[in-house]
C-alpha positions as CSV (number, residue, x, y, z in Angstrom):
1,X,0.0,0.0,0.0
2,X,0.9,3.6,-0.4
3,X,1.3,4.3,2.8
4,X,3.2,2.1,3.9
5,X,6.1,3.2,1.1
6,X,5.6,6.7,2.1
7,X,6.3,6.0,6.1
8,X,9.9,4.0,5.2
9,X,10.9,6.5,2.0
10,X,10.2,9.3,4.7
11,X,12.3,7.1,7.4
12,X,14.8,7.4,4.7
13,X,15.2,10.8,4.4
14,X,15.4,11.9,7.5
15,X,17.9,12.4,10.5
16,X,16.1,11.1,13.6
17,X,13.6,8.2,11.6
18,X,12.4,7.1,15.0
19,X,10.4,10.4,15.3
20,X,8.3,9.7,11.4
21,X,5.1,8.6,12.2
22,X,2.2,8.5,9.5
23,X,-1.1,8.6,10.0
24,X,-4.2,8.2,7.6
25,X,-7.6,9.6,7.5
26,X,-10.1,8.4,4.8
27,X,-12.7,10.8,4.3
28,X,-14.8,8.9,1.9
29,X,-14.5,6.0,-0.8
30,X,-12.6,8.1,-3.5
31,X,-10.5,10.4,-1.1
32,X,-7.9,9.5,1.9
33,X,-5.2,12.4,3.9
34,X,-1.9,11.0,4.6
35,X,-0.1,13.3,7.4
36,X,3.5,12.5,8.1
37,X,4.8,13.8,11.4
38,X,8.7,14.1,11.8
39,X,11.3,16.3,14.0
40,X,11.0,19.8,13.2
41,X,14.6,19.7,12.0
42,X,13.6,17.5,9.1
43,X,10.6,19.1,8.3
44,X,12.8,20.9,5.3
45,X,14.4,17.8,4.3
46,X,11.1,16.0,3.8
47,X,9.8,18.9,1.8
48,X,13.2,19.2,-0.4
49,X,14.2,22.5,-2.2
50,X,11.3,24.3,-3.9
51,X,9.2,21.3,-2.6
52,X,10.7,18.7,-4.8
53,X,10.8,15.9,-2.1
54,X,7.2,16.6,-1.3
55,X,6.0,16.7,-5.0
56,X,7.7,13.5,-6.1
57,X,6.2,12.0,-2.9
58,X,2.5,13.1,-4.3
59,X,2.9,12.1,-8.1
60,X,3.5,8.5,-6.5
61,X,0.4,9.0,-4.7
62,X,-1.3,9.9,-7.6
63,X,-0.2,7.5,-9.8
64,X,-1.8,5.1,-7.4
65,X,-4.9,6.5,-7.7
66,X,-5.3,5.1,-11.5
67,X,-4.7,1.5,-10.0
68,X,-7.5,2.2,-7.0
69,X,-9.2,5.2,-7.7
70,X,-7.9,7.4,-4.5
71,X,-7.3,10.6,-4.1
72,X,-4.8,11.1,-1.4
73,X,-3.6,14.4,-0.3
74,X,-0.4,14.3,1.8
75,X,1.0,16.9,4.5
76,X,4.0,17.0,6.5
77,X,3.8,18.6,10.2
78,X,6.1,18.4,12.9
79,X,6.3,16.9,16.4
């Protein structure tokens, strides 16, 4: 599943992976919010430079949503 990517390429990226936690909300049958919680120091390095991390981490997302028809939305707040 999506998420499950998301929550170890996010572990990944960052400097203190223990902190990353992901949680899910599913509003409906079409649309699901995918919050990602880190460190406030790697708040920027989840985003990326001119939100490039962030981006490439939603065009996965959506290219999942052609194989089972949800929309995710994803944000990224600190601890």
């Amino acid at each position: 599943m999506i998420t499950n990517f998301i929550e170890s390429y996010a572990k990944l990226i960052v400097s203190k992976p223990e902190e990353v936690s992901l949680s899910t909300n599913k509003v409906d049958e079409t649309f699901t919010e995918i919050t990602i919680k880190a460190n406030s120091a790697d708040i920027g390095k989840l985003i990326g430079k001119n939100g490039n991390m962030i981006n490439a981490l939603k065009t996965m997302a959506n290219g999942c949503k052609a194989k089972d028809g949800v929309s995710y939305k994803i944000q990224v707040l600190a601890n």
